[in-house]
C-alpha positions in Angstrom: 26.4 -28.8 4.2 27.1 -31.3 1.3 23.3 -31.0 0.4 23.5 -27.2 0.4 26.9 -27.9 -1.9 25.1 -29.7 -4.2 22.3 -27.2 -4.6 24.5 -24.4 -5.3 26.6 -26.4 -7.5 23.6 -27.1 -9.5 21.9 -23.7 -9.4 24.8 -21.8 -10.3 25.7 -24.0 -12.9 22.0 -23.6 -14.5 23.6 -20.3 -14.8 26.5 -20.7 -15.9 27.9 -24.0 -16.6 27.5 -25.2 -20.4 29.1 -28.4 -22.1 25.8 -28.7 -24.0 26.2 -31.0 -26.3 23.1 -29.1 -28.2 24.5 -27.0 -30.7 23.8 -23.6 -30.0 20.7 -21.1 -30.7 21.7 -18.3 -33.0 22.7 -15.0 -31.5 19.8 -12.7 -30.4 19.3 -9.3 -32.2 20.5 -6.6 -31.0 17.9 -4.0 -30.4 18.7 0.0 -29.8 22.5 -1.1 -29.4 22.5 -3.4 -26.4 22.4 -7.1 -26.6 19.3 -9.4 -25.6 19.9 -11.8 -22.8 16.0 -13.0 -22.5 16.0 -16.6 -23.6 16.8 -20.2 -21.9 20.3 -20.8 -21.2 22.1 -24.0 -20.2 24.2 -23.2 -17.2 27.7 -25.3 -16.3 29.1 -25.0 -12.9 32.7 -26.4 -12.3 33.7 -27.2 -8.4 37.6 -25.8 -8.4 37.8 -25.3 -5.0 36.1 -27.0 -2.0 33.7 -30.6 -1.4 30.6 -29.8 -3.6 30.2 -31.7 -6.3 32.4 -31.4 -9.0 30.4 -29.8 -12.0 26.7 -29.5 -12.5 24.4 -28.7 -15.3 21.1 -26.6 -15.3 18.6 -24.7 -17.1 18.2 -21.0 -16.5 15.4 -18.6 -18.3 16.8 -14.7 -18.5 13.2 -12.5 -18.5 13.8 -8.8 -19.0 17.1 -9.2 -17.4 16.1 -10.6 -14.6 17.8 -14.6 -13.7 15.6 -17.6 -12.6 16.0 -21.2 -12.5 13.8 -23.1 -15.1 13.6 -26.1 -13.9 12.3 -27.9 -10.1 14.2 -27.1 -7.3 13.9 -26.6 -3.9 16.1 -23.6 -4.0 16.0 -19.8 -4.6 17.9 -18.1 -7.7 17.9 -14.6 -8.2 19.9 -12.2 -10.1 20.5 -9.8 -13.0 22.1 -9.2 -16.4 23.0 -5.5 -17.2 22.6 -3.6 -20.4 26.3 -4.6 -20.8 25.9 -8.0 -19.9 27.6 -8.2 -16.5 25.4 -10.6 -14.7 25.0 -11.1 -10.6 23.5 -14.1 -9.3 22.3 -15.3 -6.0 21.5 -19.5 -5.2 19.9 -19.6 -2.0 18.5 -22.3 0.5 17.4 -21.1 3.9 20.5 -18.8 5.2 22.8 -20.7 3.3 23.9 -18.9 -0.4 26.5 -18.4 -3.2 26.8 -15.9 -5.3 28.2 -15.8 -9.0 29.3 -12.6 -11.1 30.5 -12.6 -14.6 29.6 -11.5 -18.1 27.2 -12.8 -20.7 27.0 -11.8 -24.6 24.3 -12.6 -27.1 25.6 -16.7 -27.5 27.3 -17.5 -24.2 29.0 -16.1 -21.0 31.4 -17.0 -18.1 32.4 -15.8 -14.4 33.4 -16.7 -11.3 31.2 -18.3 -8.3 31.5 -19.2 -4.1 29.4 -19.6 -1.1 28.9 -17.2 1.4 31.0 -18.8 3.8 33.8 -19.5 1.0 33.5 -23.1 1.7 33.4 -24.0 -1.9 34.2 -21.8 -5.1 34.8 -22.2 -9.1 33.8 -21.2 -12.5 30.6 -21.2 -14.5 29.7 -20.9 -18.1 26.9 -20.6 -20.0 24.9 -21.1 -23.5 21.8 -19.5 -25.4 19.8 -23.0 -25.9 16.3 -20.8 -27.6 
């Protein structure tokens, strides 16, 4: 279990944990109304409840919506940001997952995150990096 811990630990914080000490990207434009998630992000995941690891930092790419990890990995992610920018993610690793939800703007976002089998659960936040 711990090294399925620290895999979703890391994933979902590529989406959504940020202390980047980078300072970040300006805002994207907003086309037709609705904001523009497509870019790299720098994810921060923070451990509140549970034995994973206690925070983890990764890099995420947002593609017409749709959530991916950018970096090597021997782990699934999967998701999507809305119109609205609510975001669902999925971290995966044989039948073992987590899942994160939140909400994302043009700069940043934030939201919640646990494994499937509630053995660990926090917070994530995230940051535009390009």
């Amino acid at each position: 279990m711990i090294g399925f811990n620290q895999t979703t630990a890391c994933a979902l914080t590529a989406l959504t944990i940020l202390a980047a000490s980078a300072v970040p990207a300006a805002p994207a434009p907003i086309a037709a109304g609705k904001a523009n998630f497509d870019g790299n992000w720098s994810v921060l995941i923070v451990t509140e409840k549970g034995t994973c690891d206690r925070a983890y930092r990764y890099p995420v790419r947002i593609s017409n919506g749709s959530v991916g990890y950018a970096g090597e990995a021997s782990f699934n992610v999967s998701g999507q940001v809305g119109a609205n920018g609510a975001v669902t993610v999925t971290v995966s690793r044989g039948s073992q997952s987590a899942t994160g939800t939140g909400r994302m703007s043009s700069s940043d976002g934030t939201g919640r995150w646990a494994t499937s089998g509630g053995e660990c659960s926090g917070s994530w936040s995230a940051e535009r990096r390009s």
